[in-house]
C-alpha positions as CSV (number, residue, x, y, z in Angstrom):
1,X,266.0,18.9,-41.4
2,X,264.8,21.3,-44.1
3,X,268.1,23.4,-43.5
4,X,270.1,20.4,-44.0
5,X,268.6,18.8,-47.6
6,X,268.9,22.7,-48.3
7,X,272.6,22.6,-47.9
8,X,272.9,19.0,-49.6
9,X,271.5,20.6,-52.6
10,X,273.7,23.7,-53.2
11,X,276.7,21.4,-52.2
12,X,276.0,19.3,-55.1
13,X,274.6,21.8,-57.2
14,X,278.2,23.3,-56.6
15,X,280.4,20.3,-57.6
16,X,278.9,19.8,-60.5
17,X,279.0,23.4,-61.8
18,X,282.8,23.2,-60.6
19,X,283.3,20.9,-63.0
20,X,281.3,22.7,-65.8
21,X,282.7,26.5,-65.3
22,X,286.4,27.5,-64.3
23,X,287.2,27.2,-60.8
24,X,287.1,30.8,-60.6
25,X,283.6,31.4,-61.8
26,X,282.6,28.5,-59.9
27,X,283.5,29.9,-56.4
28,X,281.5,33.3,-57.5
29,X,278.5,31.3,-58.6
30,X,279.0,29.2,-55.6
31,X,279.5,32.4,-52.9
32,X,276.6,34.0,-54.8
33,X,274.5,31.0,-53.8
34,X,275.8,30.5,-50.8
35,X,275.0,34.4,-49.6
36,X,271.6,33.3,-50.9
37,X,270.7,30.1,-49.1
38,X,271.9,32.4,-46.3
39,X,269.4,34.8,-46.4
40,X,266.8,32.2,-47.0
41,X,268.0,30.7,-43.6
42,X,267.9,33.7,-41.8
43,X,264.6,34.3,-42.7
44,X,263.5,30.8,-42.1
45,X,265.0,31.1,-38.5
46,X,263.5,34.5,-38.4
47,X,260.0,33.4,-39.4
48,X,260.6,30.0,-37.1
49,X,261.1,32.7,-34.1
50,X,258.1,34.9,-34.9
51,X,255.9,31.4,-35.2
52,X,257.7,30.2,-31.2
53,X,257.0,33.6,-30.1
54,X,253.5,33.4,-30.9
55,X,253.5,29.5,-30.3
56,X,254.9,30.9,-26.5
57,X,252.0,33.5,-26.0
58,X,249.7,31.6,-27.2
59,X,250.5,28.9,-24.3
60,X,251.1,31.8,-21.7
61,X,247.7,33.0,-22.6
62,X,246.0,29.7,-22.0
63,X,248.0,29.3,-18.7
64,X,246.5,32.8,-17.8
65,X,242.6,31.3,-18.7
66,X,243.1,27.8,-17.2
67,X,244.5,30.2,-13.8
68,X,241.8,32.3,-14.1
69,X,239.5,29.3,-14.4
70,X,240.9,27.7,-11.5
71,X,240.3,30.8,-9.9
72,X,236.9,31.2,-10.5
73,X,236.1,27.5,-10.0
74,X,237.4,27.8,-6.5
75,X,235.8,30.4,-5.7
76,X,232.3,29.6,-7.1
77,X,233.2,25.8,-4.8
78,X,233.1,28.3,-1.6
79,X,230.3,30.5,-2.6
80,X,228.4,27.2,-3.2
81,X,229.2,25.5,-0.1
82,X,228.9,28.6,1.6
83,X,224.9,28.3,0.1
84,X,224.8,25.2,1.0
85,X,225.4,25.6,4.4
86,X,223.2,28.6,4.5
87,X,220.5,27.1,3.1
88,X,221.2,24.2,5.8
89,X,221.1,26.0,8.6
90,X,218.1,27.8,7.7
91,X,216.3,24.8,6.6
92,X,216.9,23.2,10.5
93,X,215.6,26.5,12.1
94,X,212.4,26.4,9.4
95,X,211.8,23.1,10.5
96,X,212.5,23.8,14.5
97,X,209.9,26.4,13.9
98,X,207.5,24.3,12.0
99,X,207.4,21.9,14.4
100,X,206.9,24.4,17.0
101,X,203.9,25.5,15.2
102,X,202.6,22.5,14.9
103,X,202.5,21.6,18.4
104,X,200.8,24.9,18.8
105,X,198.5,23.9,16.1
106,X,197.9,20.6,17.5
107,X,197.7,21.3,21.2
108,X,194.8,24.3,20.2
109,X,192.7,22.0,17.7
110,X,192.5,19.3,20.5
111,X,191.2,22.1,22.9
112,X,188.9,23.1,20.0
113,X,187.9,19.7,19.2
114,X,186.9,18.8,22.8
115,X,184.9,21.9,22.9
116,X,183.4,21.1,18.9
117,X,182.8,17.9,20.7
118,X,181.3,18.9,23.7
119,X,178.6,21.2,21.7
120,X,177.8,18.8,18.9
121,X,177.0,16.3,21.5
122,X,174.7,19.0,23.4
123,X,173.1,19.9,19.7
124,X,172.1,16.3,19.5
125,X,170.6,15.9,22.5
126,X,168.5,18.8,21.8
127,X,167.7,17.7,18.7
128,X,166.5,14.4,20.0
129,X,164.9,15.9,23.4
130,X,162.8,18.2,20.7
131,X,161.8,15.4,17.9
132,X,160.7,13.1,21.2
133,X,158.8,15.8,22.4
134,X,157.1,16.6,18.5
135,X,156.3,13.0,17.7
136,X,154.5,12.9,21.2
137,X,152.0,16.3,20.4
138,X,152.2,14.9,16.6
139,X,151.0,11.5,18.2
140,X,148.6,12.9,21.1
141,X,147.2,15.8,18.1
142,X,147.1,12.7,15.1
143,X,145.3,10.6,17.8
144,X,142.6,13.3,18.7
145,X,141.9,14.3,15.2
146,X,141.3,10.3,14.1
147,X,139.1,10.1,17.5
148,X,137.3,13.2,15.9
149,X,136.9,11.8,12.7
150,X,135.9,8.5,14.1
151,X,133.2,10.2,15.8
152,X,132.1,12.9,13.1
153,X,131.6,9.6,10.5
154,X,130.4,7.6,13.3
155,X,127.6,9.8,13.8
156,X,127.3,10.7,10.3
157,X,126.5,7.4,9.5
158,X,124.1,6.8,12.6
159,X,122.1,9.2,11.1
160,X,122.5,8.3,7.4
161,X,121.1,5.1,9.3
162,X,118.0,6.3,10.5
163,X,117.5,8.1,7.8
164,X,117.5,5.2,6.0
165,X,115.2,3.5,8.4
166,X,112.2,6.0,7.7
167,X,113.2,5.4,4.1
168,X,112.6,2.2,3.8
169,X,108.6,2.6,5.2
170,X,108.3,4.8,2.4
171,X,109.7,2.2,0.0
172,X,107.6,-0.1,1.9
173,X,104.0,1.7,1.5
174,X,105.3,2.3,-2.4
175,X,105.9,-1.9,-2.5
176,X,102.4,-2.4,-1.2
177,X,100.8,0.2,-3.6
178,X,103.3,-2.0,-6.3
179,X,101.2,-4.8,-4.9
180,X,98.0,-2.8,-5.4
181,X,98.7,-2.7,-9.4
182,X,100.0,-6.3,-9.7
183,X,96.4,-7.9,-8.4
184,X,94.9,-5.5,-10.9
185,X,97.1,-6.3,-13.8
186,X,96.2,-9.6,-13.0
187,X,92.8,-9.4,-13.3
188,X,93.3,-7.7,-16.6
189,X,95.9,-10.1,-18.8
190,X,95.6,-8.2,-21.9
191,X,97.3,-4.9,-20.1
192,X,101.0,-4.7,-19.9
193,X,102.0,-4.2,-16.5
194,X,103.8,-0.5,-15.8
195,X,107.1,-1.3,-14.5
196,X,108.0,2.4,-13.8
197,X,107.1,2.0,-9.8
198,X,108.8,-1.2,-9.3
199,X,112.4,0.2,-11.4
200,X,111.4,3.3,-8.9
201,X,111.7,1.2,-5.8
202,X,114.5,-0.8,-7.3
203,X,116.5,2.0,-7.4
204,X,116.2,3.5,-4.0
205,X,116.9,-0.1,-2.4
206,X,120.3,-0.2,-4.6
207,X,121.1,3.2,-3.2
208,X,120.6,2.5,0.7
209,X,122.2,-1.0,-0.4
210,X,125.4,1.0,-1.6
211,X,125.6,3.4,1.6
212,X,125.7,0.4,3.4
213,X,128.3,-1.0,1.8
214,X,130.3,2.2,3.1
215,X,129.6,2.0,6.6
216,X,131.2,0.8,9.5
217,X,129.9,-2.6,10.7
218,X,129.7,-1.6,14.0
219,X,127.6,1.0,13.4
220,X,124.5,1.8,15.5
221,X,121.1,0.2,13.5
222,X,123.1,-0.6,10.5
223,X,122.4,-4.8,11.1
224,X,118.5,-3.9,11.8
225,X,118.6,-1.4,8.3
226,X,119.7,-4.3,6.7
227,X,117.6,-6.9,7.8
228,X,114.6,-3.7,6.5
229,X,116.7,-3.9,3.2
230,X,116.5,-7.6,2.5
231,X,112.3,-7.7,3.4
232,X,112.3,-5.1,0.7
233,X,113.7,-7.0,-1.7
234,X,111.7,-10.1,-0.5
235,X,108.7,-8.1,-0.6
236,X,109.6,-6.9,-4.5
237,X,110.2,-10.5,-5.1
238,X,106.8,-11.4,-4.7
239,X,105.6,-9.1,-6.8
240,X,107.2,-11.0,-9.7
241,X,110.5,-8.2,-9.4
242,X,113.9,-9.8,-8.8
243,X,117.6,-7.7,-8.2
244,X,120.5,-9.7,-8.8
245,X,123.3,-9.8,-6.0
246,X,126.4,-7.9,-8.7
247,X,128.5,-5.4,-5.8
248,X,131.7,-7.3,-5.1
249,X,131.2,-10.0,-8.0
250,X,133.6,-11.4,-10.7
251,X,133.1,-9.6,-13.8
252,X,133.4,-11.3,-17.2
253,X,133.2,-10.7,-20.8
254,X,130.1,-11.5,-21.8
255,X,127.9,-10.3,-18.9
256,X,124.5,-8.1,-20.1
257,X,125.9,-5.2,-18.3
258,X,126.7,-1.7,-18.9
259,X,130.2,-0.8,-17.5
260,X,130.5,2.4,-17.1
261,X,133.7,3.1,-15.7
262,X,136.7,0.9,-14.9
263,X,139.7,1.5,-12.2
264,X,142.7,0.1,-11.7
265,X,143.4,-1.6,-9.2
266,X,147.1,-2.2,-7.2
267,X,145.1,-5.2,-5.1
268,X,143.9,-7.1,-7.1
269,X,145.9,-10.0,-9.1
270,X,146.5,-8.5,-12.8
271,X,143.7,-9.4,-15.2
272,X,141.2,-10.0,-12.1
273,X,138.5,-7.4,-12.1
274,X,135.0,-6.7,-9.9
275,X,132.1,-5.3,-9.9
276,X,133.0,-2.3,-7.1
277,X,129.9,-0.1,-7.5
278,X,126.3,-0.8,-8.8
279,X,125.1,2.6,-10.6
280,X,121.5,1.0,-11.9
281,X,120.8,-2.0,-10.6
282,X,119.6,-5.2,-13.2
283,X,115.7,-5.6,-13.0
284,X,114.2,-8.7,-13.8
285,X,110.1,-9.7,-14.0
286,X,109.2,-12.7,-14.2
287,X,112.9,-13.8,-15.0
288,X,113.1,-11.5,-17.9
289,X,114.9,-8.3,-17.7
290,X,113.4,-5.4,-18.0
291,X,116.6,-2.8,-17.2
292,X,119.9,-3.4,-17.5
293,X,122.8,-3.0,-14.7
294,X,125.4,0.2,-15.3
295,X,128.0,-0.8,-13.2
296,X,131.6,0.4,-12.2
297,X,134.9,-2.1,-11.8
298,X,138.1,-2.1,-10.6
299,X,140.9,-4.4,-12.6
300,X,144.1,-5.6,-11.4
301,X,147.3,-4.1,-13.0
């Protein structure tokens, strides 16, 4: 197409110097030009065949590379099935073997766990066979040593008990010589009795009274002590001496006691509180006191 328009240009380019110049000049101008346009067309077709010749290797080339890539493709298909297949069969003889094993496995952990079984239930019947047989000496030896006990306080307190007994004919002979001094006293108004016998006596009756309180009521002599105690203090009484009944009483604000010490107590209902322990008992003569009561309590929590 370029060639062409080329050609339509020097043809009129041509007719109209023909009719410019003579006819002669005209066909040197126009030969000239036409020698020209020529050249220019054989190196346009020149050029034209150097640009196809590339144009042609150029698409040989990529021929070559898609070939070669064809190739390659192919053969990375059969290298890749060929894997696959690899892989395939070795995955089926992993897994035959696997499970093999794990029969193996299986069939030698059921042997072991019958025998596991076998010796944890022989364990446990030991174990049991040997507690049985150490609660029964823990029983038999905890029952002996309470029977020994039993018997140790038992006669510990028998004796406290007669102890107690010749006690209280001492007390008795010291309530009688108390006596002694009251009728004299008596005789004499203007002398202030001594008190420092009867607060004597007092004393000793609130200590057997508080060992009593201890004992076991079953014990040998303790009901005949006690019936020794309570002529004591019936004996004291007439002699113008009185001991208020405070072990095991309600204690209040208020009371003209000492309290000497106080305990808590889970047994008791919160806020309750009793007297638990007479340290000095209260003295009254002739309805007056004479000496206070220290006492100890135990209060509910």
């Amino acid at each position: 197409m370029k060639t062409i328009l080329l050609t339509i240009a020097t043809l009129s380019s041509f007719a109209f110097s023909y009719g410019q110049n003579s006819p002669k000049d005209n066909l040197e101008t126009e030969f000239k030009k036409l020698q020209e346009l020529n050249l220019q067309q054989k190196g346009l077709i020149a050029k034209q065949a150097i640009e196809l010749k590339t144009f042609s290797s150029s698409i040989e080339y990529l021929k070559n590379e898609l070939k070669t890539i064809k190739t390659k493709q192919a053969n990375d298909s059969a290298s890749t099935n060929s894997r696959i297949d690899a892989m395939d069969n070795q995955f089926k003889i992993n897994s035959k073997n696997t499970g093999d094993k794990f029969v193996q496995v299986d069939n030698s952990l059921s042997k072991k766990s019958r025998y596991g079984a076998i010796i944890v239930i022989v364990a446990l019947l030991l174990i049991v066979i040997v507690y049985i047989e150490l609660r029964r000496r823990q029983k038999a030896d905890k029952t002996d040593v309470i029977d020994k006990l039993n018997s140790t306080k038992q006669s510990i307190e028998e004796s406290l008990v007669k102890e107690f007994e010749k006690q209280t004919i001492q007390i008795e002979n010291q309530i009688n010589a108390l006596n002694s001094k009251s009728n004299s006293a008596s005789s004499n108004a203007s002398i202030e009795p001594d008190h420092s016998l009867a607060l004597k006596v007092a004393s000793e009756i609130n200590l057997i009274e508080r060992n009593i309180s201890l004992m076991d009521a079953g014990t040998k002599g303790l009901k005949q002590l006690s019936r020794s105690v309570a002529k004591l203090k019936d004996n004291l009484a007439a002699n113008g001496y009185d001991m208020p009944e405070m072990l095991g009483k309600q204690y209040h604000q208020g009371m003209k006691v000492i309290v000497v010490t106080t305990l808590p107590d889970e047994n008791l209902n919160k806020d309750e509180e009793l007297i638990t322990k007479v340290l000095i008992p209260q003295v009254n003569y002739n309805d007056k006191m004479i000496q206070t009561a220290q006492i100890e309590t135990s209060k509910g929590v």
